[in-house]
C-alpha positions as CSV (number, residue, x, y, z in Angstrom):
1,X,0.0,0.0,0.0
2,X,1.7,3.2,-0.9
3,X,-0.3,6.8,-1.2
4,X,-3.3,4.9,-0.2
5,X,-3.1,2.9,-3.6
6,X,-3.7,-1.0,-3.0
7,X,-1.0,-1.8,-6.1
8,X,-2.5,-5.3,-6.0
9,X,-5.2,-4.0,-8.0
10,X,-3.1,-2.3,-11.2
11,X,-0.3,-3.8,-13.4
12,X,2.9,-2.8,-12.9
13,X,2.7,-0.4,-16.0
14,X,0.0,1.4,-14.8
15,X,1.2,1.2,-10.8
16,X,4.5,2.9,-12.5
17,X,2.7,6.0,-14.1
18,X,0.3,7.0,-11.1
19,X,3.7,7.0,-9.0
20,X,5.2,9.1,-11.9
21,X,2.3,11.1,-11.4
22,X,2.2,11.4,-8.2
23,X,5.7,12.9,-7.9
24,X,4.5,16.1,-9.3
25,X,2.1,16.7,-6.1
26,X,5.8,17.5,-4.2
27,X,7.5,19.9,-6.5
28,X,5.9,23.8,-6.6
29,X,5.5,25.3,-10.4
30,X,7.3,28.2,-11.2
31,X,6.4,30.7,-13.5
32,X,8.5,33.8,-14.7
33,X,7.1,36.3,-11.6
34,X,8.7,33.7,-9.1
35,X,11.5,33.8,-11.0
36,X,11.9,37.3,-10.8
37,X,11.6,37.4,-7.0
38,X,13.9,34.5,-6.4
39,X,16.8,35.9,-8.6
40,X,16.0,39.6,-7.9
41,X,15.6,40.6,-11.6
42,X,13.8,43.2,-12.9
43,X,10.2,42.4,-14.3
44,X,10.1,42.0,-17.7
45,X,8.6,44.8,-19.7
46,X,6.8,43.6,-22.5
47,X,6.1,46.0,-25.9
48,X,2.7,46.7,-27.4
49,X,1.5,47.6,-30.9
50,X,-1.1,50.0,-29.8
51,X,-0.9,53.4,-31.5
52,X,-1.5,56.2,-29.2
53,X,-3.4,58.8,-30.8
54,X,-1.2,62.4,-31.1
55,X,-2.3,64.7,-28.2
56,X,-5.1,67.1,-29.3
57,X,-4.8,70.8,-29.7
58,X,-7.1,72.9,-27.2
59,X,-7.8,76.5,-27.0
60,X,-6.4,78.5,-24.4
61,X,-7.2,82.2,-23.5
62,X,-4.7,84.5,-23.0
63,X,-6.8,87.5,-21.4
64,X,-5.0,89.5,-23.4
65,X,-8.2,91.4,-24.9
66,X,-11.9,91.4,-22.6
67,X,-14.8,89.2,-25.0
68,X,-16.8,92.3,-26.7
69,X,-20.0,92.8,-26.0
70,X,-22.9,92.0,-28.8
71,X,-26.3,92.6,-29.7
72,X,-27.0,89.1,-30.8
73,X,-30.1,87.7,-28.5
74,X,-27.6,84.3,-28.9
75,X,-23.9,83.7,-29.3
76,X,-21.6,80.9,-29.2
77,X,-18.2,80.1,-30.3
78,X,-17.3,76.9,-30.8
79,X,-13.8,75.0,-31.4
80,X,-13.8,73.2,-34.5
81,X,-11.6,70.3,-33.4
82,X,-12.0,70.0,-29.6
83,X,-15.7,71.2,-29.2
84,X,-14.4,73.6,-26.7
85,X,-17.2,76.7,-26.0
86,X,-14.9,79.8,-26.0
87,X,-17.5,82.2,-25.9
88,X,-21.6,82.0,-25.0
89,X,-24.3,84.1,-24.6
90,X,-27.6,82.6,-24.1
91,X,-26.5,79.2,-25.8
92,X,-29.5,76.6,-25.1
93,X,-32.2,79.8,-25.6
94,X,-35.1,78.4,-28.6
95,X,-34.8,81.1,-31.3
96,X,-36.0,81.2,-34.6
97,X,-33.2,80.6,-36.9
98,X,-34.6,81.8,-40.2
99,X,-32.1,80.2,-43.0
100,X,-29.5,78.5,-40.8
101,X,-32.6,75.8,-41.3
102,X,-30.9,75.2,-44.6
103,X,-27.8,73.5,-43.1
104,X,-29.9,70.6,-41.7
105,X,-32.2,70.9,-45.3
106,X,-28.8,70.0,-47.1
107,X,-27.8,67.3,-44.9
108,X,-31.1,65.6,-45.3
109,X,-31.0,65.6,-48.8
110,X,-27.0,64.9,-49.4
111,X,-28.1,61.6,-47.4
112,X,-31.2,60.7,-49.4
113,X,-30.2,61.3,-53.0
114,X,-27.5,61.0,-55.3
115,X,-25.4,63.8,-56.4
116,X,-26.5,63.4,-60.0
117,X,-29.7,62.4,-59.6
118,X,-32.4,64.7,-61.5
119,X,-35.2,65.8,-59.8
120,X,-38.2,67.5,-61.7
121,X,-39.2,71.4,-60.3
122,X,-42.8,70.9,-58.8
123,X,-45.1,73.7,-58.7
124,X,-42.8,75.7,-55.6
125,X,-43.5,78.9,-54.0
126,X,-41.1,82.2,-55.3
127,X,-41.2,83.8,-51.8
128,X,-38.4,85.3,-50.0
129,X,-34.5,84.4,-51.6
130,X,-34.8,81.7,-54.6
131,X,-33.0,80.5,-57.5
132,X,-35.8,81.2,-60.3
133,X,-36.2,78.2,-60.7
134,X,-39.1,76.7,-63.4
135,X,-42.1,74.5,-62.9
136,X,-40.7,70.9,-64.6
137,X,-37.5,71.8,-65.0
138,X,-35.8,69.1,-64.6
139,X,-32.1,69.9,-62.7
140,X,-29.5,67.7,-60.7
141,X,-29.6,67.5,-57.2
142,X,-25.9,68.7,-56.8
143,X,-27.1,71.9,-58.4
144,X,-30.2,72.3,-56.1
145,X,-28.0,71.7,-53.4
146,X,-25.4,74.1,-54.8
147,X,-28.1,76.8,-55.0
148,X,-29.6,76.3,-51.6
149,X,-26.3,76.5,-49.7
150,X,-24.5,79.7,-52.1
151,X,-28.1,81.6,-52.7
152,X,-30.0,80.4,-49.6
153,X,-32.9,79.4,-52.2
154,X,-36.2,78.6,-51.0
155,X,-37.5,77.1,-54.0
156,X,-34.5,74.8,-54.4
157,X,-35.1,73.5,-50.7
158,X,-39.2,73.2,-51.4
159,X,-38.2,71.3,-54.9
160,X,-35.3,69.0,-52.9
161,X,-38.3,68.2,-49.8
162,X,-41.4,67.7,-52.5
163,X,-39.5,65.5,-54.3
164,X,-38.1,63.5,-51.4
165,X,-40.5,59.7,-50.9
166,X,-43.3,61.0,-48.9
167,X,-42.7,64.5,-50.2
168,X,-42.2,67.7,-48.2
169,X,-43.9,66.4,-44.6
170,X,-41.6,63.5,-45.0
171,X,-38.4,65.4,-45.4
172,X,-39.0,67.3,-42.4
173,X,-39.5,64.6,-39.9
174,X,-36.1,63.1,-41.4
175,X,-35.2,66.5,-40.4
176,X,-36.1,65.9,-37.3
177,X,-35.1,62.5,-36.9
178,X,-31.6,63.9,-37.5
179,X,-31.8,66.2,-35.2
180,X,-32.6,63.8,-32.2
181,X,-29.8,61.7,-33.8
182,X,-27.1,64.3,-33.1
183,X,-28.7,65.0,-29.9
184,X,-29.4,68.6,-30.9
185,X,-32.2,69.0,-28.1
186,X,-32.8,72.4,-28.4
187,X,-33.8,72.3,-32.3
188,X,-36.9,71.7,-34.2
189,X,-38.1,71.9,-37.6
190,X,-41.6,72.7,-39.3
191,X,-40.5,73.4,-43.2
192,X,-37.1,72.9,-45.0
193,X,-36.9,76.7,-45.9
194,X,-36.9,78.3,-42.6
195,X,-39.3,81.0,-43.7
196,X,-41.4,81.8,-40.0
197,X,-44.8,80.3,-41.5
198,X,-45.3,77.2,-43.8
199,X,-47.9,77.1,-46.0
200,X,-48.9,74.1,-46.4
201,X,-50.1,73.6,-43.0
202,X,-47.6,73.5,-40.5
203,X,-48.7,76.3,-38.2
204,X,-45.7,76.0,-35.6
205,X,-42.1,77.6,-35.7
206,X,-38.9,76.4,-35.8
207,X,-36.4,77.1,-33.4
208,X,-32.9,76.4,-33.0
209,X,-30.6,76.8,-29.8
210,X,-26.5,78.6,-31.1
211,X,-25.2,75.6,-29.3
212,X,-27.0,73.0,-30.9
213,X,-26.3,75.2,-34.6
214,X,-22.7,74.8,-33.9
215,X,-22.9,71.4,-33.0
216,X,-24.4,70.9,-36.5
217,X,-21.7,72.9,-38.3
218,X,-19.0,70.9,-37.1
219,X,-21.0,67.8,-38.1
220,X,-21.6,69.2,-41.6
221,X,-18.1,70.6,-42.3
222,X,-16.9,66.9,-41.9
223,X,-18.7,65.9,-45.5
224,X,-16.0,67.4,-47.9
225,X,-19.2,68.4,-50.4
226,X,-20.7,70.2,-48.0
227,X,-17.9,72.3,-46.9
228,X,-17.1,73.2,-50.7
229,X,-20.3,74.2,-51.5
230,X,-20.8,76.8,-48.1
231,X,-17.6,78.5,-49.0
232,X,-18.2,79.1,-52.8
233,X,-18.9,82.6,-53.5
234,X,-20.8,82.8,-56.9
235,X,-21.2,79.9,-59.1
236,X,-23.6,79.4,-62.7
237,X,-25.8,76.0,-62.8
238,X,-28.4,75.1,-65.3
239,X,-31.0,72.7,-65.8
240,X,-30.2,69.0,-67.5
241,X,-30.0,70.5,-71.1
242,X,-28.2,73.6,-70.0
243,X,-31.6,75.9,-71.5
244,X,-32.0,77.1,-68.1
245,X,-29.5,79.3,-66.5
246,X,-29.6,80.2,-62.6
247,X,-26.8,82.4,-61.6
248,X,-26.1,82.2,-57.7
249,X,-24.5,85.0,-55.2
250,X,-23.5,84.2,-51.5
251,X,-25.1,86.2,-48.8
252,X,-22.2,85.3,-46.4
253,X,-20.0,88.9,-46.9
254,X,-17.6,87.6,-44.8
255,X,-16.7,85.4,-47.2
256,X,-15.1,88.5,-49.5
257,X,-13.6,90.2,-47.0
258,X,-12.6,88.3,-43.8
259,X,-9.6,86.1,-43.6
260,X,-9.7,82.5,-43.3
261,X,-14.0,82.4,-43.4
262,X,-15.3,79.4,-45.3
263,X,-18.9,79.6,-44.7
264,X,-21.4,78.4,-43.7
265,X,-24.6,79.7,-43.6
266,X,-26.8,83.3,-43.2
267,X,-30.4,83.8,-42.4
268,X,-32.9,86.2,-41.7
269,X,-36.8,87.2,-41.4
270,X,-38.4,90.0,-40.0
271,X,-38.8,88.1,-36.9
272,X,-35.7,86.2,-36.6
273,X,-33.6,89.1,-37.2
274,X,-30.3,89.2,-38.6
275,X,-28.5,85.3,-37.6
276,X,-25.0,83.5,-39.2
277,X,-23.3,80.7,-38.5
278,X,-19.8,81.0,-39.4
279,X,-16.4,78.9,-40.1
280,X,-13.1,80.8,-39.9
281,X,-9.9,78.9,-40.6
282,X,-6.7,80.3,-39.4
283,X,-3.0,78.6,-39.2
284,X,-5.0,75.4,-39.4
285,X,-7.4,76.0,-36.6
286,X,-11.1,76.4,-37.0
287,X,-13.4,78.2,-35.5
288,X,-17.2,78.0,-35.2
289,X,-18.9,80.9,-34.9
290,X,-23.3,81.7,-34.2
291,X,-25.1,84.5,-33.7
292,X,-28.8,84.6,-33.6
293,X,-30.9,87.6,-33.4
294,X,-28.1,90.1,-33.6
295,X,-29.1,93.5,-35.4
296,X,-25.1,93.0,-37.6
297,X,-24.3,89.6,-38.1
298,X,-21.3,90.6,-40.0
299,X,-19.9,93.0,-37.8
300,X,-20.8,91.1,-34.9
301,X,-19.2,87.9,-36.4
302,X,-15.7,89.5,-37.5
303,X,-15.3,90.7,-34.1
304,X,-15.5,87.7,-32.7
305,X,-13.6,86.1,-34.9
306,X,-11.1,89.1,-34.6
307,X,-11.5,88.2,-30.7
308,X,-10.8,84.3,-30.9
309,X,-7.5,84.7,-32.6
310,X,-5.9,87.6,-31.0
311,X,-7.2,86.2,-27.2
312,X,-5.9,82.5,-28.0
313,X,-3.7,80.4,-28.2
314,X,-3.3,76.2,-29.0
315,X,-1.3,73.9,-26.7
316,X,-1.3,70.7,-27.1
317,X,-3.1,68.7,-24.1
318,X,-0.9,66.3,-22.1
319,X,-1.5,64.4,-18.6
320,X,0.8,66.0,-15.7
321,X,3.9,63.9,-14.6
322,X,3.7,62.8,-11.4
């Protein structure tokens, strides 16, 4: 009897392996961290292949010049890459935003259609800014799109939304739908124009919060087509057999005149008042800037932007050394 084994029971092969076996019940493993303790080594470092992102760039203010004060019922200023708010006024207040509707408009329908699809002109209201465009012309959508963003068209947002599977009520819930998809909670939509009264039956308003029209704006400027088409100043389009000739004209003076603007988008009604949501670019940094309900968007935006660059700086953000 051995280990409490009867070995009267097992050949003598087997009694040999379960005592082989049973060796290994009296000798302790040892595994590289034992190792390290017995011998007093160091502990082995081992390498990764992870690829740590390169530290991001954040605004810092200087206090070198005191924010000016505006007229705008709502401002923010918003860092393009970092999302940092570098100046507010009144950023989650529900105002109507008149044309800045148009940036979620073109969103919408850059993510329905194709960019050479043709869409036939319905019968579309001529009020407020358009593109003259004709009942049954039949145009691309790129050039719709082109003249909603440059000329702020109404009838090229009504012909986009009619034409849109469900037609125009259809388009605006995808409006909406987008809009609680980016979390923009302060935002809602009634008509793809941003005209203060829709026509065909919607009898609320829109409104729009600057925070959540910034937040938009940095989602927008990501789609290369988008950004091209905010910052063009003047372009010709025509319909598909180039009969039809629509001449468009930015709003955005900034554009002309201000360095480093690249859009995006101006509105105004008579009771919206004067709104613009901005992009400057400077030394590669970018700059997101919304006023709503100002009484001069322009001036009011350029000193802002004058503001932001002369007040700031970029440094790197790193995690203290302890």
């Amino acid at each position: 009897m051995i280990l409490g084994i009867n070995l009267k029971k097992y050949p003598v092969k087997r009694v040999f392996f379960i005592l082989l076996g049973s060796l290994f019940l009296f000798f302790p493993g040892q595994n590289h961290y034992q190792l390290t303790q017995v011998l007093n080594q160091p502990a082995r470092v081992q390498g990764t292949a992870i690829d740590f992102p390169t530290p991001a760039f954040y605004p810092v203010n200087t206090g070198v010049n005191q924010a000016p004060f505006l007229s705008a019922r709502s401002v923010l200023v918003m860092d393009r890459d970092s999302s940092v708010i570098l100046y507010e006024k009144n950023p989650l207040l529900r105002l109507l935003p008149a044309s800045t509707v148009k940036m979620m408009t073109g969103l919408v329908a850059l993510e329905h259609y194709d960019l050479d699809q043709v869409l036939t002109v319905p019968p579309v209201s001529h009020e407020g800014q358009d593109m003259e465009l004709v009942t049954g012309e039949q145009i691309k959508v790129i050039d719709l799109l082109y003249g909603l963003l440059v000329s702020s068209a109404n009838d090229a947002a009504l012909a986009l939304a009619q034409n849109y599977p469900g037609g125009e009520k259809a388009f605006v819930e995808a409006m909406n739908k987008k809009a609680q998809d980016l979390n923009l909670a302060n935002s809602f939509f009634t008509n793809p124009t941003g005209m203060d009264q829709e026509e065909l039956g919607f009898t609320s308003l829109s409104y729009a919060s600057t925070l959540d029209l910034a937040r938009l704006s940095v989602y927008a400027l990501k789609k290369p087509v988008f950004a091209q088409m905010v910052a063009t100043p003047k372009m010709v389009v025509t319909d598909i057999t180039g009969g039809i000739v629509h001449e468009l004209f930015n709003i955005n003076e900034l554009l002309t005149f201000l360095e480093g603007v690249k859009g995006i988008k101006t509105g105004w009604t008579e009771n919206a008042g004067e709104c613009l949501v901005a992009y400057t670019e400077r030394e590669g940094r970018g700059v997101i800037t919304v006023v709503l309900g100002s009484n001069d968007r322009f001036g009011e935006t350029q000193t802002l932007v004058e503001w932001v660059f002369a007040n700031h700086r970029w440094q790197p953000f790193l995690p203290t050394q302890e």
